[in-house]
C-alpha positions in Angstrom: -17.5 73.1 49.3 -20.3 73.5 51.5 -24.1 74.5 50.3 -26.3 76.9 51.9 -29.9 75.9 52.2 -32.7 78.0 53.5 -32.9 77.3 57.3 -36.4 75.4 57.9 -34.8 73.4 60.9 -33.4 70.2 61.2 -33.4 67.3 59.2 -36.3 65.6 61.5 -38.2 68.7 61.1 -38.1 69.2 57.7 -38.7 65.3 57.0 -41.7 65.9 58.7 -42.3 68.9 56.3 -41.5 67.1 52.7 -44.5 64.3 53.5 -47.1 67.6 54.2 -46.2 69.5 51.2 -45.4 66.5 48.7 -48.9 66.1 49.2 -50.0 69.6 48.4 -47.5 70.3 45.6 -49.3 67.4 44.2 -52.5 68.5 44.8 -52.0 71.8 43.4 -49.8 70.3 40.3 -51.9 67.4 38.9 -55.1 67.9 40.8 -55.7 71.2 40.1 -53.5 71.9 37.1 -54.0 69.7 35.1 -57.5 68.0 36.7 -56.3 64.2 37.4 -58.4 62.2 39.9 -56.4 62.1 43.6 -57.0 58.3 43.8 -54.2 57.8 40.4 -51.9 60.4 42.2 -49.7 58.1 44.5 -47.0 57.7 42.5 -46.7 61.2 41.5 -46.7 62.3 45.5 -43.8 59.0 46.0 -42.3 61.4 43.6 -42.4 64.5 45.0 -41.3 63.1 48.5 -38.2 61.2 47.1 -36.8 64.0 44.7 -37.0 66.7 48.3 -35.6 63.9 50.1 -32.8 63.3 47.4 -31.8 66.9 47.0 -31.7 67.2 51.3 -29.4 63.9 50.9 -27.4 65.4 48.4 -26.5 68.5 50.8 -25.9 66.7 53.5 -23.8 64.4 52.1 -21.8 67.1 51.2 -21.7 68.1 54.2 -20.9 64.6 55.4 -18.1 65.4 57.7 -20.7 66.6 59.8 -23.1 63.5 60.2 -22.1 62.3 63.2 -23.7 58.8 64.3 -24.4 58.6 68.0 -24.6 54.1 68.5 -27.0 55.1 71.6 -29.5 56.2 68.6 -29.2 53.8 66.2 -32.4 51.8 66.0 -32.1 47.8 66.1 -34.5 47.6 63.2 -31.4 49.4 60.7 -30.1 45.6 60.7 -33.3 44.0 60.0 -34.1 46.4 56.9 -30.7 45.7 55.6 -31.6 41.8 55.3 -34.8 43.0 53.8 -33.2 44.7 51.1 -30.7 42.2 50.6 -33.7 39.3 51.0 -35.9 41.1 48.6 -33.3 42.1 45.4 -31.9 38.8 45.4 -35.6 36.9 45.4 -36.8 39.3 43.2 -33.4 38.7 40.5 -33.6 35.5 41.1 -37.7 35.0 40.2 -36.9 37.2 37.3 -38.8 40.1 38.1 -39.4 43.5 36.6 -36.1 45.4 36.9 -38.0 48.8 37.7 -39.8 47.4 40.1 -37.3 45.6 42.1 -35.6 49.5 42.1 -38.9 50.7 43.7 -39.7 48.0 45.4 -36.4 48.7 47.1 -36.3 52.2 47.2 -39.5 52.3 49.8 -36.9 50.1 52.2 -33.7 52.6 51.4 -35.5 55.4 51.9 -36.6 54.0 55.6 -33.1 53.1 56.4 -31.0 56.4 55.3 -33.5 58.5 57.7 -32.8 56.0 60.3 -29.0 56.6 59.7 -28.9 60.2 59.5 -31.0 60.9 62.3 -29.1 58.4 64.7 -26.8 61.6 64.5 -28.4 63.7 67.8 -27.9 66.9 65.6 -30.4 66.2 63.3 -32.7 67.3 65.9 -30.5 70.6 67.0 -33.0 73.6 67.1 -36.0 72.0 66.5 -38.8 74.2 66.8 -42.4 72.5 67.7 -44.2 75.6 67.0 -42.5 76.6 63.9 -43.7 73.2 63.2 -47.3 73.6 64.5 -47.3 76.6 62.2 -46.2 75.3 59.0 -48.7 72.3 59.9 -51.3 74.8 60.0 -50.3 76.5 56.9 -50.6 73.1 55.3 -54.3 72.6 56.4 -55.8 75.4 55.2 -53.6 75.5 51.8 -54.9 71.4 51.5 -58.0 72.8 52.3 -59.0 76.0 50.1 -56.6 73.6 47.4 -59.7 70.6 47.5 -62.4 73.1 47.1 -60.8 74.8 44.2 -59.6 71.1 42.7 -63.7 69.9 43.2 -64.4 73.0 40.1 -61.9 71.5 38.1 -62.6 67.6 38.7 -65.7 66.4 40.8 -64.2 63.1 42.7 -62.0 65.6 44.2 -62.3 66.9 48.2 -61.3 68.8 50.9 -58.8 67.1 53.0 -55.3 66.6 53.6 -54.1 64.7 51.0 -53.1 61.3 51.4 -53.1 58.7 54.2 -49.3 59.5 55.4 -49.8 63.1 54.9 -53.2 63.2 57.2 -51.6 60.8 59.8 -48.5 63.4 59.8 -50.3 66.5 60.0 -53.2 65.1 62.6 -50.7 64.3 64.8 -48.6 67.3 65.0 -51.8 68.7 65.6 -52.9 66.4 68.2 -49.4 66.7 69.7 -49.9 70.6 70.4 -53.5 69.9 72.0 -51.3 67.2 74.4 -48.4 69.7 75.0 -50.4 73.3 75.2 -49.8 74.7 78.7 -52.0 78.2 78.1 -55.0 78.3 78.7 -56.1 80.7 76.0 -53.7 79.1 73.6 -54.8 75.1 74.5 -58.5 77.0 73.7 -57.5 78.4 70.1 -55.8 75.1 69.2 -58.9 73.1 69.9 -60.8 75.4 67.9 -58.8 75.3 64.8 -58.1 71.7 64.9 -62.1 70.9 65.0 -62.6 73.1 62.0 -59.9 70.7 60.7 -61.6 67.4 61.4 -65.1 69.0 60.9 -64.4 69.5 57.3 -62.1 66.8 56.7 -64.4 64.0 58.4 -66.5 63.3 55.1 -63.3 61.4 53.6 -61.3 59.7 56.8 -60.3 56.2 56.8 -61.3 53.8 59.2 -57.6 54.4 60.5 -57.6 57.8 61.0 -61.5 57.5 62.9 -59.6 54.8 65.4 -56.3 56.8 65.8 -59.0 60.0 67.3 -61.0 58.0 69.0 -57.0 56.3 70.5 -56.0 59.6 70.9 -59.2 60.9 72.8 -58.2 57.8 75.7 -55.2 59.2 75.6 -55.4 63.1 76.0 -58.2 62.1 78.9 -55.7 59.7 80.8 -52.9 62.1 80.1 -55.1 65.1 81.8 -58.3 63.9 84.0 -56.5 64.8 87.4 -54.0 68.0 86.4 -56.8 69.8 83.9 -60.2 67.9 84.4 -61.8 71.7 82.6 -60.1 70.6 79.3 -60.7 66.9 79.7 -64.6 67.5 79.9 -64.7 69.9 76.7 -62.8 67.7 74.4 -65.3 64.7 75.4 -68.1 66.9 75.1 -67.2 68.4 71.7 -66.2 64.8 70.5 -69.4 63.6 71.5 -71.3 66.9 69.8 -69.1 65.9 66.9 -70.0 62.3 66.7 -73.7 62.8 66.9 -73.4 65.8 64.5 -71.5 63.2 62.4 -74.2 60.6 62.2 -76.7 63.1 61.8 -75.6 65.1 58.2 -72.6 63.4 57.0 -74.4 62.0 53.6 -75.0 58.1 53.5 -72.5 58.2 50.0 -69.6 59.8 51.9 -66.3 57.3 52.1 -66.2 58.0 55.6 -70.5 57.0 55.8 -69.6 53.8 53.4 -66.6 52.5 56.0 -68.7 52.6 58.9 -71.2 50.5 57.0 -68.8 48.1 55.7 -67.6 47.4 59.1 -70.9 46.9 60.1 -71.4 44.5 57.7 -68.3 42.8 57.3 -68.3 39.4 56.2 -64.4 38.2 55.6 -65.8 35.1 53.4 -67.2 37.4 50.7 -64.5 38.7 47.7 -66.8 41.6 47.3 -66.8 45.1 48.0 -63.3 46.9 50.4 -62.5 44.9 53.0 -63.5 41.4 50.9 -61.2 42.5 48.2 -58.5 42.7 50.3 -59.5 39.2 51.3 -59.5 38.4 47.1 -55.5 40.0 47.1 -54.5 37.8 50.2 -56.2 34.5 48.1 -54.2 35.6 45.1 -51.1 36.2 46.4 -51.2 32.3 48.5 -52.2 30.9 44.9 -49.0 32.6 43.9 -46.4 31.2 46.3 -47.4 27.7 46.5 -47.0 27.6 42.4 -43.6 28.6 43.2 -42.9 25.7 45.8 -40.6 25.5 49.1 -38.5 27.8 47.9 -40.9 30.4 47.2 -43.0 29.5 50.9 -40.1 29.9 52.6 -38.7 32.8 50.5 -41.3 34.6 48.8 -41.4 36.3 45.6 -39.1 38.9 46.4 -39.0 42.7 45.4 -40.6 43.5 42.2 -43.1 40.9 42.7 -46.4 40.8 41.0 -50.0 38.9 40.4 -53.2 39.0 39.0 -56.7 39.3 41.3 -60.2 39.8 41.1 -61.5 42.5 42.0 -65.5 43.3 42.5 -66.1 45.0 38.8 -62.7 43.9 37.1 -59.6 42.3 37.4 -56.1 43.7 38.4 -53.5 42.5 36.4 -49.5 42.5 37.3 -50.5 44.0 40.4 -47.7 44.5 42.9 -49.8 46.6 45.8 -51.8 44.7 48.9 -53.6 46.1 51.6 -52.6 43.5 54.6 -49.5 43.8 55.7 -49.2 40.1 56.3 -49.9 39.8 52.6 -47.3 42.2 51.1 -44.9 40.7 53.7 -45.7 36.9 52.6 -45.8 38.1 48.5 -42.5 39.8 48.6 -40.6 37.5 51.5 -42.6 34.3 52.1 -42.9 32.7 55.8 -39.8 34.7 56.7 -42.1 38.0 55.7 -43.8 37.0 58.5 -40.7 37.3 61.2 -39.9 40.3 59.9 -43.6 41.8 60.1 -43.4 40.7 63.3 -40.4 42.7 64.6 -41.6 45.5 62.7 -44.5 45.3 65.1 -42.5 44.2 68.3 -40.9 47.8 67.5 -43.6 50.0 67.1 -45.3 49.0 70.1 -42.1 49.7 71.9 -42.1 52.8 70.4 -45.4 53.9 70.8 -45.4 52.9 74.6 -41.8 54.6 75.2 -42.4 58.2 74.6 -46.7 58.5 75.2 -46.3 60.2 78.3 -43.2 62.5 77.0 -43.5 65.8 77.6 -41.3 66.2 74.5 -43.2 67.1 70.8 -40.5 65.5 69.2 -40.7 61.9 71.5 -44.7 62.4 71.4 -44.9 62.8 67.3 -42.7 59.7 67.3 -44.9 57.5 69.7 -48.7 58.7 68.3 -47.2 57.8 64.7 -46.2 54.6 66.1 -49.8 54.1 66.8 -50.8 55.2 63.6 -48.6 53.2 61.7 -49.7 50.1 64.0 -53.0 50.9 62.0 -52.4 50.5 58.9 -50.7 47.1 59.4 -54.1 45.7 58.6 -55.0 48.3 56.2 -52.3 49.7 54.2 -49.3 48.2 54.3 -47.3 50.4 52.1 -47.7 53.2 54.4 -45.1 51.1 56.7 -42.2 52.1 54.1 -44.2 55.7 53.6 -44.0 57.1 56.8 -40.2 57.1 55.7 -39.1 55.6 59.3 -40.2 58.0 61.6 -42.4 56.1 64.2 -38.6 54.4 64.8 -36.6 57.0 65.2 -35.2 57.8 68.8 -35.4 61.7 69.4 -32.3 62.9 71.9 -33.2 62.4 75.5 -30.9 65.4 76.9 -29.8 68.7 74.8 -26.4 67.7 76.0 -26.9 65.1 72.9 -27.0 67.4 70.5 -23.9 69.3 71.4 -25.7 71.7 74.1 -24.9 71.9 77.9 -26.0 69.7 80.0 -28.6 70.8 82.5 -29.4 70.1 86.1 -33.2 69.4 84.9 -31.8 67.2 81.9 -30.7 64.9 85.0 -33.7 64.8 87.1 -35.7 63.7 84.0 -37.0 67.6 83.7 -36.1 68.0 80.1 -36.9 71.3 78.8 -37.7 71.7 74.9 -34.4 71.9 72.7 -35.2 75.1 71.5 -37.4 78.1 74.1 -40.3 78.7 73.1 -43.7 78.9 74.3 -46.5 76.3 73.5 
């Protein structure tokens, strides 16, 4: 029996999709409905993101005589998250952890590793469209938009942006990604337009990720275009550096963005106060943990599900299972081994991000600027590793003849059209 699903590409694309409008089904649900504060919302958008991803797994798998895995695709990391999960459920039985959350604990992993299965099939990728794409993406930007203005009425601590951190990585670099790609001139000019309306009124609540992934991308577009469109290279620098003045000069001193510039300013990684010293405070916490649990647990860790109590500036955080440094989660949930495996993770994403930058491809280039982003967040937010749902490791099709197309003459000279015509 097969099951007919309304057509909104392939399953990369509409991955892609279910992060973007997780976000603003959550928004408009929980944020605006019923007038919860964003910052209590992450489990609710988790979610939203699994239960579109379980139903798209359901189809396909009964469909599953036509997942068809291509070894060329598969990504060496698929055996390294499989030790993970396997590392992390038996640590976490065996420290006698919470039984729900050694499921989510290893649901974050599973999720990561069925993407990375079903799109080692080349077919996943069959008649993706980068401007239907860039479309919805838009779409999504102005509904997370006009969504945050209305949500501020209802609840004050809400804003105008685009949802959470994987959800603003996502859509800023499909966005970013046309800018790189547009070949018009008139269309590269309406792009630039709408995506600094974008930034300009999303600026106020960025991360100090998302300000270094622009400022990354920036080097990037200029290396990228400097000799072949030198017209477009000095706008973008000129409007980022009208932006950045225009930045300093009216963005309030209380905005999150204003207070993350400051606290990098005055960092001090000795104090257990304020951001970046509590993240220090949860990395303390965490070492107090494992050496109370011996070799074992140095070598081991704590293993999914695992959990501890910090002190946070104004209170303390009791059973908490989160930690902003990657090292940290790594070490909590998978001891000094965490630590191999965090490395690799890394080793992978720089191999990712390096292997596709100068792709003329939207699908290779998404892949390699959310390598970078991801890359990011390792010192940040770690759970956005097992957020981003395995994209910045997935390896796009290198010739349609991949996906069950014919071969062309430019597909061998390295002159690979887009899988599907269309004009960018």
């Amino acid at each position: 029996m097969k099951v007919v699903i309304p057509q909104i590409g392939p399953f990369y694309e509409r991955l892609l999709l279910y992060i973007m409008f997780s976000a603003l089904f959550t928004r408009v649900l929980f944020e605006v409905g019923l007038g919860m504060e964003p910052k209590v919302l992450n489990q609710q958008r988790q979610l939203m993101f699994y239960g579109m991803l379980a139903l798209d797994y359901g189809w396909q798998f009964m469909n599953w005589r036509r997942i068809r895995i291509t070894i060329s695709r598969v990504n060496p990391i698929i055996p390294l998250l499989i030790v993970m999960i396997l590392h992390g459920v038996v640590i976490g039985l065996w420290s006698s952890n919470s039984k729900s959350r050694i499921l989510i604990d290893t649901a974050n992993v599973v999720v990561v590793l069925f993407n990375l299965i079903l799109l080692a099939d080349p077919r996943s990728f069959r008649d993706f469209s980068f401007k239907r794409l860039e479309k919805w993406t838009y779409l999504f930007s102005v509904l997370m938009l006009m969504s945050g203005l209305v949500a501020m009425v209802v609840n004050s601590k809400s804003s105008p942006n685009l949802g959470s951190s994987v959800s603003t990585a996502v859509a800023m670099v499909i966005l970013c990604v046309g800018l790189l790609i547009a070949r018009n001139k008139n269309a590269h000019f309406y792009k630039f337009v709408a995506v600094g309306l974008i930034i300009g009124f999303t600026m106020s609540t960025w991360n100090r990720t998302t300000m270094a992934f622009l400022l990354l991308f920036l080097i990037i577009y200029v290396g990228r275009n400097i000799v072949v469109r030198p017209s477009r290279v000095m706008m973008i620098v000129l409007f980022a550096l009208f932006g950045g003045v225009t930045a300093v000069t009216f963005i309030p001193a209380d905005s999150k963005v204003a207070q993350r510039v400051s606290g990098l300013q005055n960092i001090d990684l000795s104090s257990r106060t304020g951001s970046i010293g509590e993240r220090q405070a949860e990395l303390d916490a965490i070492k107090v943990k494992i050496e109370n649990m011996g070799l074992m647990g140095k070598i081991f860790g704590a293993g999914h599900g695992a959990s501890y109590d910090v002190k946070y500036t104004w209170n303390w955080k009791r059973d908490y299972s989160n930690a902003h440094y990657g090292w940290a989660l790594f070490y909590l949930r998978w001891g000094y081994l965490g630590y191999l495996y965090l490395i690799l993770w890394v080793a992978f994403l720089l191999v990712a991000s390096g292997r596709f930058i100068l792709s003329s491809r939207p699908e290779r280039l998404i892949v390699s600027l959310l390598a970078l982003y991801t890359l990011g967040y390792v010192g940040t937010y770690a759970y956005f590793l097992f957020f981003i749902a395995g994209i910045p490791f997935i390896l796009p099709p290198l010739r349609r003849s991949e996906i069950g197309g014919v071969e062309l003459e430019s597909d061998q000279q390295g002159l690979i059209p887009p899988l599907s015509n269309q004009e960018v």
